[in-house]
FISEDREN-898099 format. One line per 5 residues: number of its first residue (from 1); their letters; for each residue x, y, z of C-alpha. Coordinates in steps of 0.05 Angstrom, whole numbers. Layout:
REM residues N
NUM> A> X:Y:Z | ... $
//
This chain:
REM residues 565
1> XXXXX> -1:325:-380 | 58:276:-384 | 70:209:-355 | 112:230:-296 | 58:282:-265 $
6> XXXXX> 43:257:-198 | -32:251:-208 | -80:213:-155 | -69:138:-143 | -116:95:-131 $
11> XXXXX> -81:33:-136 | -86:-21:-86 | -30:-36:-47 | -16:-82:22 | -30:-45:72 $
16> XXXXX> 20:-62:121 | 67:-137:140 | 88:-169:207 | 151:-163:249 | 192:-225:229 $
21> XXXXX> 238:-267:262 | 204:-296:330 | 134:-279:305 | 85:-322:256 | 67:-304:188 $
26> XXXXX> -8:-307:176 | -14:-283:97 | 23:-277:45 | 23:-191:48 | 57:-210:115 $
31> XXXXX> 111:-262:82 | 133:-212:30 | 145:-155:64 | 166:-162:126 | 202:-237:125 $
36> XXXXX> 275:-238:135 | 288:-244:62 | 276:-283:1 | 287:-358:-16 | 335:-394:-54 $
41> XXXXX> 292:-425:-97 | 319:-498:-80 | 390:-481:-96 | 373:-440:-162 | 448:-419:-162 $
46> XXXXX> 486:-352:-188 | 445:-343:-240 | 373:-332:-204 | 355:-277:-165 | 323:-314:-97 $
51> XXXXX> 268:-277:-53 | 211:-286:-23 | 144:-267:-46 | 88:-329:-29 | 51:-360:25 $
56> XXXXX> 71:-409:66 | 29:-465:48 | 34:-510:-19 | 27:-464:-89 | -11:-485:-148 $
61> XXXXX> 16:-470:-210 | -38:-405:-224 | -14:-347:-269 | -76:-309:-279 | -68:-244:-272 $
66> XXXXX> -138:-229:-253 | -133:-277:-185 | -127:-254:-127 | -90:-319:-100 | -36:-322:-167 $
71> XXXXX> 35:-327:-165 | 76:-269:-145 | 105:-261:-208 | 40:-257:-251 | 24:-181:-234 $
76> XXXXX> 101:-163:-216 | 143:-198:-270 | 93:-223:-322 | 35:-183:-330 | 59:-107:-334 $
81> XXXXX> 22:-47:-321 | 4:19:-373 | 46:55:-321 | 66:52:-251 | 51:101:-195 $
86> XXXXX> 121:96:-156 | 116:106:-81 | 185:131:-68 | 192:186:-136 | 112:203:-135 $
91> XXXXX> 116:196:-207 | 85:160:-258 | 124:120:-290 | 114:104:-359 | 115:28:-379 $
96> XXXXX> 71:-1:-430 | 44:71:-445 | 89:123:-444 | 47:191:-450 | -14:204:-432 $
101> XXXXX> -68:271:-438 | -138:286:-413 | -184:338:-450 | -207:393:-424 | -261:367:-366 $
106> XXXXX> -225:309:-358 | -282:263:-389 | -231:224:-434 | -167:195:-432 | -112:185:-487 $
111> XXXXX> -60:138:-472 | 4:126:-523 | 31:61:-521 | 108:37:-521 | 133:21:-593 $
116> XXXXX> 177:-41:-601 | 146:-86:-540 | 120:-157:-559 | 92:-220:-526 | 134:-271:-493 $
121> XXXXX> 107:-309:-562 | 142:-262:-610 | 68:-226:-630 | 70:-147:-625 | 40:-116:-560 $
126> XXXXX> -22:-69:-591 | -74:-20:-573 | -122:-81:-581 | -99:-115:-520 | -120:-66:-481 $
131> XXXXX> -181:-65:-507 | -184:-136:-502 | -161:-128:-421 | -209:-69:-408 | -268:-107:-436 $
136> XXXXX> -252:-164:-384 | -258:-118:-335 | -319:-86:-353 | -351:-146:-364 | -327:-192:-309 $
141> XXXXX> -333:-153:-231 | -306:-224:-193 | -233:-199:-228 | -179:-182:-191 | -163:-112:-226 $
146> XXXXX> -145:-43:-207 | -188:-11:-269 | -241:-53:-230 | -249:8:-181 | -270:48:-235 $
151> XXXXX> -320:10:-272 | -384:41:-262 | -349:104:-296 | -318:76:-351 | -370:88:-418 $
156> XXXXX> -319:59:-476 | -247:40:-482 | -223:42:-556 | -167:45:-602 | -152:94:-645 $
161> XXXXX> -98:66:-681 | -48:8:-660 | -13:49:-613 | -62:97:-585 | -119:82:-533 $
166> XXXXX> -171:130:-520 | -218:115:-456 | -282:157:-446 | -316:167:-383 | -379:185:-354 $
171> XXXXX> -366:239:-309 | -300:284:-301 | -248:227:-276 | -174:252:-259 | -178:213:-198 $
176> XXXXX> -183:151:-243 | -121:154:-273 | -85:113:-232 | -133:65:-233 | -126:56:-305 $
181> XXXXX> -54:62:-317 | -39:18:-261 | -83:-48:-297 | -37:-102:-329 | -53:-119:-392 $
186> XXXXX> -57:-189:-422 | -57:-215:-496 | -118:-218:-537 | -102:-276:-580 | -103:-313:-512 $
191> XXXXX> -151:-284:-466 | -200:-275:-524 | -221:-356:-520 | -222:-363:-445 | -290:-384:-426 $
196> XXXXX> -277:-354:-351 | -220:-300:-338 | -242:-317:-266 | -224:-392:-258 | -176:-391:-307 $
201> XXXXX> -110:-420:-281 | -68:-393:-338 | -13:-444:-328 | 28:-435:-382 | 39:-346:-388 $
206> XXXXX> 43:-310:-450 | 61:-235:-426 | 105:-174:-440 | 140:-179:-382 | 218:-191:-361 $
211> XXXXX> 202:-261:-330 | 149:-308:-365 | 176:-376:-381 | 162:-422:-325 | 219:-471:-321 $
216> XXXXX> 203:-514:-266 | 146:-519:-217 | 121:-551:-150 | 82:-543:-78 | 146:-517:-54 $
221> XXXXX> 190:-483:-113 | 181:-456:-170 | 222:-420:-217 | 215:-366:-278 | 273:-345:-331 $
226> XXXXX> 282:-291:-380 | 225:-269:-425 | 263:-274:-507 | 226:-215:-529 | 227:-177:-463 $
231> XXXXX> 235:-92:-491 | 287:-78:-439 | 357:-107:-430 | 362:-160:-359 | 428:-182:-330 $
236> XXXXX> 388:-226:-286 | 372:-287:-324 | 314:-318:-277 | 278:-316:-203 | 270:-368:-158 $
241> XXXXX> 210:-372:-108 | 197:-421:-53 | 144:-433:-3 | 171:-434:68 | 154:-469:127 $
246> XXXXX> 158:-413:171 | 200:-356:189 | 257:-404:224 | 268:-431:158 | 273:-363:124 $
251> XXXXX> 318:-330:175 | 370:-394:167 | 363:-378:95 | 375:-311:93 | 434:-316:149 $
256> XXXXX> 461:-372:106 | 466:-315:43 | 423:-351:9 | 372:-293:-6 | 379:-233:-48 $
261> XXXXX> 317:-187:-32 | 280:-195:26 | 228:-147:73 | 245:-136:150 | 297:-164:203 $
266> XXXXX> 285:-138:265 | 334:-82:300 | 365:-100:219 | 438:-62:234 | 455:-116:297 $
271> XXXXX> 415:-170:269 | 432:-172:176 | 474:-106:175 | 524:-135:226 | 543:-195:197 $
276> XXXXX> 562:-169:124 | 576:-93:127 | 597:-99:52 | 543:-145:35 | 480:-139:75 $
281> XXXXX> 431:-69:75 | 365:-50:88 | 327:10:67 | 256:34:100 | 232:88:63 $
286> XXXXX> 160:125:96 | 108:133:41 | 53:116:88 | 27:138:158 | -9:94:212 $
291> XXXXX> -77:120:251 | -114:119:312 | -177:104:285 | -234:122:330 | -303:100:310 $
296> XXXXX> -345:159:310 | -406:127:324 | -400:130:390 | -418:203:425 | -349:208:454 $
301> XXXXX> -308:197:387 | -354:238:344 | -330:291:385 | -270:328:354 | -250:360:420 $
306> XXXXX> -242:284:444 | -206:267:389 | -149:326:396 | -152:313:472 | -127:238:461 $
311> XXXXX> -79:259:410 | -38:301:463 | -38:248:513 | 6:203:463 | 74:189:465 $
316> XXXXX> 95:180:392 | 166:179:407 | 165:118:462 | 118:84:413 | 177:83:345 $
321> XXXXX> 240:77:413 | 197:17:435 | 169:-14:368 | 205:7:313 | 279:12:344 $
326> XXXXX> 279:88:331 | 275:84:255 | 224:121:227 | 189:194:250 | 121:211:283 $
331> XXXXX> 63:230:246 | 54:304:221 | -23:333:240 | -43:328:161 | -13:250:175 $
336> XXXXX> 26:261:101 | 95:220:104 | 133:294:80 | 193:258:40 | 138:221:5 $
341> XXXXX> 89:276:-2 | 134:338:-4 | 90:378:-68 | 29:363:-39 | 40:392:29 $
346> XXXXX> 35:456:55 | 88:472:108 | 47:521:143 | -5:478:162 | 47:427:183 $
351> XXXXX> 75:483:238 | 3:500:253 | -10:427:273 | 51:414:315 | 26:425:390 $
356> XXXXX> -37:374:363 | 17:315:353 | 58:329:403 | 45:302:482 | 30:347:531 $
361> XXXXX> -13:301:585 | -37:366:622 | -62:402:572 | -95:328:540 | -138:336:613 $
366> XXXXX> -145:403:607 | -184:397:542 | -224:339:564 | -253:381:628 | -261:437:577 $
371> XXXXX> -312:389:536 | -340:364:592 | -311:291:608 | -298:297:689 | -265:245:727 $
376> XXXXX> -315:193:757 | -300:168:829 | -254:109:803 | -215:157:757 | -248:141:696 $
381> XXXXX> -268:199:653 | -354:212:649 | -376:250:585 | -432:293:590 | -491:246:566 $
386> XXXXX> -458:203:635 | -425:145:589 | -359:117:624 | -294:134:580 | -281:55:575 $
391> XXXXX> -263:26:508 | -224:-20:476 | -171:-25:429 | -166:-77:375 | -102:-107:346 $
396> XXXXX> -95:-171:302 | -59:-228:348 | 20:-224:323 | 27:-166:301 | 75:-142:356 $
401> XXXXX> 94:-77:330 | 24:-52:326 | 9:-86:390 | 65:-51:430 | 33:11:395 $
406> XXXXX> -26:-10:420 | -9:-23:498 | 34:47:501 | -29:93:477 | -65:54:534 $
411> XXXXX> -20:66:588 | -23:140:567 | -88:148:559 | -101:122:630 | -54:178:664 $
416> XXXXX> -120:226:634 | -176:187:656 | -196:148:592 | -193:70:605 | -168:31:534 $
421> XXXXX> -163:-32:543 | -120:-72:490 | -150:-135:466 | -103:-184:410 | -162:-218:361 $
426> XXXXX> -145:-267:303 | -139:-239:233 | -207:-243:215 | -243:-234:273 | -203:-167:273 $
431> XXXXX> -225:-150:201 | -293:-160:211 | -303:-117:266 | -260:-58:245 | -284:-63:167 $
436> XXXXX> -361:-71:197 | -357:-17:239 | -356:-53:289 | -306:-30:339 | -286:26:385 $
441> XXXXX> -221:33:374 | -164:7:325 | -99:27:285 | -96:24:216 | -49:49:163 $
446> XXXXX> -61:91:99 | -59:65:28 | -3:72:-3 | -19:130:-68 | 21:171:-103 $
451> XXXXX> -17:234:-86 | -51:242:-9 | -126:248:-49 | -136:172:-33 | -121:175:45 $
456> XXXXX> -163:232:51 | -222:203:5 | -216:149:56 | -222:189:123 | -258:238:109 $
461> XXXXX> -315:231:45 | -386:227:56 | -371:175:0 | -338:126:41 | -387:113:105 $
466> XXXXX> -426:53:100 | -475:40:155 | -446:-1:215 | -449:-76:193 | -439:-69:122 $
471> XXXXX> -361:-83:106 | -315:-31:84 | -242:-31:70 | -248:44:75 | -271:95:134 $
476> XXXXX> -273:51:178 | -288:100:234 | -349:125:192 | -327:193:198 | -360:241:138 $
481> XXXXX> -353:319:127 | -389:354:76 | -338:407:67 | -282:363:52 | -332:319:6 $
486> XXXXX> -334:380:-24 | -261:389:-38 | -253:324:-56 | -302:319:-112 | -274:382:-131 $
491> XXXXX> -207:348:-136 | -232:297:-187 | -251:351:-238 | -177:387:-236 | -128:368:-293 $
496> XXXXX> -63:420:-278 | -21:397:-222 | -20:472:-190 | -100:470:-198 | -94:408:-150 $
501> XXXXX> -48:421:-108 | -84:490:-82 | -144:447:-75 | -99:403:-40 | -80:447:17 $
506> XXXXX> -151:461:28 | -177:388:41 | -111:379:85 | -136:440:128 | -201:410:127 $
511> XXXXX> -171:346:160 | -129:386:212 | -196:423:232 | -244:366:240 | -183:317:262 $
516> XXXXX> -222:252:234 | -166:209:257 | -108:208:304 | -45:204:268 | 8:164:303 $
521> XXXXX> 76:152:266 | 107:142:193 | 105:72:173 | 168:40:140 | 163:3:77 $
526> XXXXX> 208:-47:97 | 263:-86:47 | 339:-114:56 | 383:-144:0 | 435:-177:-8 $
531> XXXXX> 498:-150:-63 | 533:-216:-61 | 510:-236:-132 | 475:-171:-155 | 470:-103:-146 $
536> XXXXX> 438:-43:-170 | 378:-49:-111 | 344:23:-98 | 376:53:-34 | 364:119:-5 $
541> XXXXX> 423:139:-45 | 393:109:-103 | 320:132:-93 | 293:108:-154 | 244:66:-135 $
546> XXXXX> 213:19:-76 | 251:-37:-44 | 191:-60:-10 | 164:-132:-43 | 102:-116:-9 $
551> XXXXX> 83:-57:-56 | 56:-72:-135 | 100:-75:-195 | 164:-57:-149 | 195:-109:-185 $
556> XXXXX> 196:-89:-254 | 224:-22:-222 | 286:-55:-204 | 296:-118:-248 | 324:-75:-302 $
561> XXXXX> 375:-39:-255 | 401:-99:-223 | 468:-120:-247 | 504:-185:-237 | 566:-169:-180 $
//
């Protein structure tokens, strides 16, 4: 199979980012992608590209790859991957590697690697290195690494010769590929002498990627120029970073023109678009959905007829007018994205679904009193083991998009009897309930993948539930079915595309039958730019790639396109 089958991903990506402008920034997933825009870097001038991509406290000067607190630029403009899964083609992109073939059951991996790439140093990139960078991550669990998710199944990573990579496995593993392909890969005659890939701070970078000299650094600023070896040709000759205050100081900078690529302005045609019509653009492409996650713990919830019931009583379309200024689409009933998902869907189950995403109130209270849920004497809905339909809804404090999300599903749920009361929680206090189980009610959006396996791994795999209490990124709403377990361990034996996508269409009519979640809308990946001093960004004209900041290795995507204006 070649590099640009779109095979499972099971790369790690952020999840979701804040509204900007008026609203504070609590992470750094928040900063990049949905801040105004990017920083100038201190007044890097014409010749650095300016965005923003860190927190908003001081940075230390940390380039390991494997840390989960690093710059920016170590796993999106140093460290490069095999290949990247790109959200907006569904391909796989080849980068480091550039083929790649599975035998027969899928047991064993051979990757071919990219002739003519070399270290920042001058020294020739080689099948050892990734070796070298697999045997870190076997060895070491506290790394920050996507082939991390796989470790228990890898048995031996080898190479064959200096430009072929063969990786065995313990059990049939085409659901690992992205894993794999998606790890950077760092130097052996450097990482072969550090006593702790953990701690390491890596200061000083030696990678194959376009930016790796650091040419100044503080708290606030730092900058990167042009790798000397780099394999493909850059107009841009650096990037500037800076850690902002706060959002007032971004939005001055990026009004001021002093940013290149950014992630969200609010209502963005009156509030970027409208000041520069040459200039200033914004693209939100949907390769993600967001959920109504209902813990299925409780009687009520673990009831599918419940679960379709509150699904017609939403109004999807007030919820994007209201909270997303009409700029993206409600969720289909197999809650795939279908510009981002289009081979893996199929359209008759999409028409099936309809009526189950679509509001109709009456029929919402029709099917409750069908299942059994009457109307107690204060208008609150009484299932049939006589537990009030009172819950609550959970949303991080901030995040006002989700929040207004949020408040509209409870006003509609109350014209059918079913109380929902919305309750704002900090960051973590949100986390730990909803990743501990711990909840009754939340949203939550899909990871991003190149194929829909991942989401539905996620909501639907006997896999996936962990007892309430015990933290999990994952099924949340501890929902499991052991027909679609079925399909989806089937799934990770299949090599041919066609052999997965028929499989495909049966776990996504699995998940329109049991309805394990409620999905709500298509979630924007959001990015602006600026063509002032460059151009080349990907558009929806120029589709090649995502603008978002917020999603991996989107960067080395576009650095080579970008031209100097």
């Amino acid at each position: 199979m070649n590099a640009t089958s779109p095979l499972t991903s099971r790369i790690e990506v952020s999840r979701r980012g804040f509204l900007a402008g008026s609203l504070a920034l609590g992470s750094l997933v928040a900063l990049a992608a949905c801040a105004p825009a990017g920083g100038s870097g201190g007044g890097g001038g014409s010749r650095y590209l300016s965005l923003v991509a860190e927190p908003p406290s001081g940075m230390t000067r940390t380039f390991n790859p494997f840390s989960a607190t690093s710059r920016w630029v170590s796993r999106n403009a140093m460290y490069e991957p095999l290949m990247i899964p790109n959200m907006v083609t569904g391909a796989t992109d080849p980068w480091l590697a550039t083929d790649f073939a599975w035998n027969a059951d899928a047991t064993q991996l051979t990757l071919t690697l990219r002739d003519g790439v070399k270290w920042s140093d001058g020294k020739p990139f080689t099948a050892d290195d990734v070796v070298t960078t697999f045997d870190l991550v076997k060895k070491n669990e506290g790394l920050f690494a996507t082939a991390g998710q796989v470790r228990d199944e890898l048995v031996s990573v080898t190479a064959s010769d200096s430009k072929t990579v063969v990786i065995a496995f313990d059990r049939p593993s085409a659901t690992a590929l992205q894993a794999i392909v998606s790890q950077v890969i760092v130097p052996t005659h450097v990482w072969s002498t550090v006593a702790d890939p953990t701690t390491f701070d890596n200061p000083d970078p030696v990678a194959t990627g376009p930016f790796t000299t650091v040419e100044s650094f503080s708290s606030q600023v730092y900058k990167v120029t042009k790798n000397p070896h780099y394999w493909q040709k850059l107009e841009v000759d650096g990037l500037s970073l800076r850690s902002y205050s706060g959002n007032d100081q971004i939005s001055a900078e990026v009004l001021s023109g002093k940013i290149d690529w950014g992630g969200l302005m609010p209502d963005p045609d009156k509030t970027f678009v409208a000041r520069d019509p040459k200039h200033n653009h914004y693209w939100w492409p949907r390769t993600r959905t967001v959920n109504l996650q209902l813990n299925t713990t409780l009687p009520a919830f673990a009831d599918v007829r419940v679960r379709k019931a509150l699904s017609l009583a939403i109004d999807r379309k007030r919820i994007i007018d209201v909270g997303y200024w009409g700029k993206t689409e409600p969720a289909n009933a197999l809650s795939l994205p279908p510009d981002h998902f289009a081979s893996w869907i199929d359209d008759s189950l999409v028409s099936a679904g309809k009526a189950s995403v679509s509001l109709d109130q009456d029929a919402a209270a029709a099917a409750l009193d069908a299942a059994g849920y009457k109307a107690g004497s204060d208008g609150v809905r009484v299932g049939p083991d006589g537990t009030t339909m009172s819950f609550q809804i959970i949303v991080p404090t901030g995040w006002t998009d989700w929040i207004t999300a949020a408040q509209i599903i409870s006003d509609d749920l109350k014209k059918i009897g079913v109380a929902m009361e919305l309750t704002t929680l900090a960051y973590d206090a949100w986390a730990t309930q909803v990743y501990g189980g711990e909840f009754q009610a939340a949203l939550l959006g899909m990871t991003a993948s190149a194929t829909p396996y991942r989401f539905y791994y996620e909501t639907m795999s006997a896999h996936t539930v962990q007892p309430v209490g015990t933290p999990s990124a994952v099924n949340s709403h501890r929902f499991a079915d052991a027909e679609a377990t079925a399909l989806l361990e089937k799934f990770t034996t299949l090599v041919e595309e066609s052999d997965q996508i028929a499989t495909m269409h049966e776990i996504e009519k699995r998940f329109a039958d049991v309805f394990p979640v409620v999905p709500l809308f298509e979630s924007p990946d959001y990015g602006l730019f600026t063509t002032k001093r460059y151009t080349g960004f990907p558009d929806a004209e120029h589709a090649y790639a995502p603008l978002s900041l917020s999603l991996d290795y989107s960067g080395y995507l576009v650095f080579p396109h970008l031209k100097k204006a």
